[in-house]
C-alpha positions as MATLAB code, in Angstrom:
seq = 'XXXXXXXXXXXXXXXXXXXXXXXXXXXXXXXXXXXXXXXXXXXXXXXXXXXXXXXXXXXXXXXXXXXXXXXXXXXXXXXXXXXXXXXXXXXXXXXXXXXXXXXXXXXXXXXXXXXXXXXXXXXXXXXXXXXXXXXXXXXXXXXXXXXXXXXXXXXXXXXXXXXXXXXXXXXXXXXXXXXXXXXX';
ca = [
      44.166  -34.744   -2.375;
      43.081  -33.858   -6.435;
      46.645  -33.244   -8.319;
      46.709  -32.580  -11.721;
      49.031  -33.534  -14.387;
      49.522  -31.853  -17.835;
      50.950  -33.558  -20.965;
      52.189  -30.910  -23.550;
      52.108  -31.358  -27.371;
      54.883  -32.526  -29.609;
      56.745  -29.552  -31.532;
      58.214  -30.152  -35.444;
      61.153  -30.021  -33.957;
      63.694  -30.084  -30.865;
      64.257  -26.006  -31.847;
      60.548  -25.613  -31.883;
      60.222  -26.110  -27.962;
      57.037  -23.504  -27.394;
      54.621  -25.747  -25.509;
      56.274  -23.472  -22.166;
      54.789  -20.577  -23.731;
      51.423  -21.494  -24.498;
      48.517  -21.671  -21.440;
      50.390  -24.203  -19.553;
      52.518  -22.365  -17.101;
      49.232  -20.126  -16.399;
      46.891  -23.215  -15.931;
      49.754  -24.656  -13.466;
      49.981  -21.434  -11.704;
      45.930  -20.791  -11.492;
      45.738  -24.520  -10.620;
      48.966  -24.812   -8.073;
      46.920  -21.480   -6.035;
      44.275  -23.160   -5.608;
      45.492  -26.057   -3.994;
      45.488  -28.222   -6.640;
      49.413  -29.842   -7.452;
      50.049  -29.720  -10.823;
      53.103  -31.032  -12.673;
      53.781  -30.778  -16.110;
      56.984  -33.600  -16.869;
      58.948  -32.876  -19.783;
      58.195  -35.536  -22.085;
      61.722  -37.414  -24.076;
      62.280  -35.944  -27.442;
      58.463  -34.929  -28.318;
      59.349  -33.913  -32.081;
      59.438  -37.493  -32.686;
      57.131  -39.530  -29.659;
      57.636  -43.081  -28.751;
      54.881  -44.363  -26.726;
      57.483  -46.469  -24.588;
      59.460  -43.361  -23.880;
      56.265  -41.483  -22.790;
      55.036  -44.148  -20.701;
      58.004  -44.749  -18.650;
      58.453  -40.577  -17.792;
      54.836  -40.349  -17.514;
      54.301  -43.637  -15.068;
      56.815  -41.202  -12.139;
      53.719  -39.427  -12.049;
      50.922  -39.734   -8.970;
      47.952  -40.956  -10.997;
      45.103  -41.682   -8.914;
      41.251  -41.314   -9.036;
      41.943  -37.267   -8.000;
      43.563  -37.122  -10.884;
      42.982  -34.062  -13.347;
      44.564  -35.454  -16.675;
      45.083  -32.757  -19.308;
      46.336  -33.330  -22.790;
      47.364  -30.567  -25.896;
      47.412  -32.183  -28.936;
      49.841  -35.304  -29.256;
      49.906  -35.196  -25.170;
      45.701  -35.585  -25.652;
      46.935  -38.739  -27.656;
      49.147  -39.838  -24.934;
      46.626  -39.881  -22.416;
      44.036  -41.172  -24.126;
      45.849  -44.575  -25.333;
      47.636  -44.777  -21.634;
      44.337  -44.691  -20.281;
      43.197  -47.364  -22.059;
      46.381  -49.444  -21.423;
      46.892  -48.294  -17.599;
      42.651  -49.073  -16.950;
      43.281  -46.746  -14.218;
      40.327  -44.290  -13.076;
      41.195  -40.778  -12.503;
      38.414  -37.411  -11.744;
      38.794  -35.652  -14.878;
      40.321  -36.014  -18.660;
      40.803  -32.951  -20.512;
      41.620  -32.642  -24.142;
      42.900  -29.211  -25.975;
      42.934  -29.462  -29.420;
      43.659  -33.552  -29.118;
      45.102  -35.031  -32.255;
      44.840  -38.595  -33.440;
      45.670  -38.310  -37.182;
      49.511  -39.553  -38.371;
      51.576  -37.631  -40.217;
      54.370  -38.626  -43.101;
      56.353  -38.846  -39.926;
      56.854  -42.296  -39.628;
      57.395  -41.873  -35.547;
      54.582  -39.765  -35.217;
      52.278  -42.038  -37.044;
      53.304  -44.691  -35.097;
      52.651  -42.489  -31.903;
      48.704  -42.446  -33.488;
      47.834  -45.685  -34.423;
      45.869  -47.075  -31.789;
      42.100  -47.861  -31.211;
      40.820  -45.821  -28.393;
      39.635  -47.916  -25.419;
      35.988  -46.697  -25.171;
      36.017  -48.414  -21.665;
      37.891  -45.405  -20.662;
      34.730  -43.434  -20.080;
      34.205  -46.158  -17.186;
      36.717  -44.443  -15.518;
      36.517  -41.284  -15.929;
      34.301  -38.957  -14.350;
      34.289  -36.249  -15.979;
      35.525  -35.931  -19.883;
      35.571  -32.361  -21.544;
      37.628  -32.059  -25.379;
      38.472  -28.051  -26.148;
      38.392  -27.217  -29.966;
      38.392  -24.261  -32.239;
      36.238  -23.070  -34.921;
      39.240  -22.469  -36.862;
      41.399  -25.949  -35.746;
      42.833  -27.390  -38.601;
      40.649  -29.794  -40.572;
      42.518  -33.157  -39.102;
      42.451  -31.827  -35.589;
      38.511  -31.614  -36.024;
      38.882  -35.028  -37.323;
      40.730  -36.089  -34.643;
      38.368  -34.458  -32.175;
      35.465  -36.846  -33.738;
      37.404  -39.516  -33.040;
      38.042  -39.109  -29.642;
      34.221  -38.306  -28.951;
      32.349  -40.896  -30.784;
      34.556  -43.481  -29.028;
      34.384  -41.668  -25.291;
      31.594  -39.085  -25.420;
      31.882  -36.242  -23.059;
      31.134  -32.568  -23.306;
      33.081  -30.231  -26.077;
      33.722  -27.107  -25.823;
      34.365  -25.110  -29.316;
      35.816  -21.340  -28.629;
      36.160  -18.710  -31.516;
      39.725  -18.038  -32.706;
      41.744  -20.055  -30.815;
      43.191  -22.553  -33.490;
      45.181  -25.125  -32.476;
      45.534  -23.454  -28.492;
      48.801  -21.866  -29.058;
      49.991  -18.823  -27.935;
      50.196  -17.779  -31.772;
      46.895  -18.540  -32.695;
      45.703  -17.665  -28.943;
      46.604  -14.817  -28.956;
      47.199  -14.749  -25.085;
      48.556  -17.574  -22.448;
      45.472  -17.177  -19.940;
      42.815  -20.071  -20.858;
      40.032  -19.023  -17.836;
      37.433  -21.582  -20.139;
      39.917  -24.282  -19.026;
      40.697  -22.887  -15.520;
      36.326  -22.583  -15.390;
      35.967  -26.371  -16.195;
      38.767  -27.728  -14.122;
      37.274  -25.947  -11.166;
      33.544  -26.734  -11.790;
      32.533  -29.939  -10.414;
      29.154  -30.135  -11.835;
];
C-alpha cells in the first residue's frame, strides 16, 4: 500500500512554527482521500536541526519502496542525505523549494554539509524538485545542487517564493497534488 511521508522545513525560530500553515495539511488531506496515508512527524527543535535528532524521529516512520517522500526546504535536505545514508528505495522523492546552502548558524550549517549520494537516483523512481521564479538566490543554488547530482524533472511556478503561505499566497498546491498522483 503507497504511504506518503512529509518532512517540513526548519523555522528561525521555536516562535516561528508556520510550516502547519503552509500546503502541508492540504497535501495530507488531498493525499489521506485518496487513499494514500500520509504522516507528517514533527521533527525535534527544527530552528536549529541535528541530523541525529531527525534520523531517530524520522526512522518511526514506514519507509518502503511505496514510499512518497516529500521535503520543504531543510526537510528536502533531510531526505536527501537520509537517502543516501538509509540506501533504501522508495516510489517517489519530492523536493519544494529544497535548500542545501548553510547559514551563519553554526547548527544549521552543520545540518548542510554533506555530499549528496548521486546513487540515490538508483532508488528512486520517480524524482520531481518544485522551485520559484522568485526563490531566493541560494535556494536556486541549492536547487542546482540537488539536480546536477540526482537529475529528475523540475518544476518552476510563477510567484510562489520559497512555498509559503506568505509568499503563496494560498495553502492549496494542486501542481504538487497533480505530480504525486500522476504515475507517468
Amino acid at each position: 500500500m503507497q504511504n506518503c511521508v512529509i518532512i517540513h522545513g526548519c523555522p528561525s525560530s521555536p516562535t516561528d512554527m508556520t510550516f502547519d500553515k503552509h500546503w502541508i495539511p492540504w497535501i495530507q488531506q488531498s493525499l489521506n482521500t485518496r487513499g494514500i496515508d500520509t504522516t507528517i512527524p514533527l521533527m525535534p527543535t527544527p530552528w536549529k536541526p541535528n541530523y541525529e535528532e531527525y534520523k531517530k524521529e524520522f526512522e518511526k516512520q514506514d519507509i518502503n519502496e511505496h514510499t512518497i517522500l516529500i521535503g520543504h526546504s531543510c526537510g528536502a535536505a533531510f531526505l536527501v542525505r537520509w537517502l543516501g545514508d538509509a540506501k533504501k528505495k522508495v516510489d517517489e522523492l519530492i523536493l519544494v523549494a529544497p535548500w542545501k546552502i548553510g547559514t551563519s548558524n553554526n547548527e544549521k550549517k552543520l545540518f548542510y554539509d554533506y555530499t549528496v549520494d548521486p546513487t540515490i537516483k538508483d532508488r528512486v523512481k520517480k524524482i520531481v524538485m518544485f522551485t520559484a521564479d522568485n526563490e531566493h538566490e541560494n535556494g536556486k543554488r541549492s536547487l542546482a545542487m540537488f539536480h546536477s547530482a540526482l537529475g529528475g524533472k523540475v518544476v518552476e511556478i510563477k510567484g510562489h517564493g520559497h512555498f509559503t503561505m506568505e509568499d503563496m499566497g494560498t495553502d492549496e498546491f494542486p501542481e504538487l497534488l497533480n505530480e504525486i498522483i500522476d504515475t507517468g
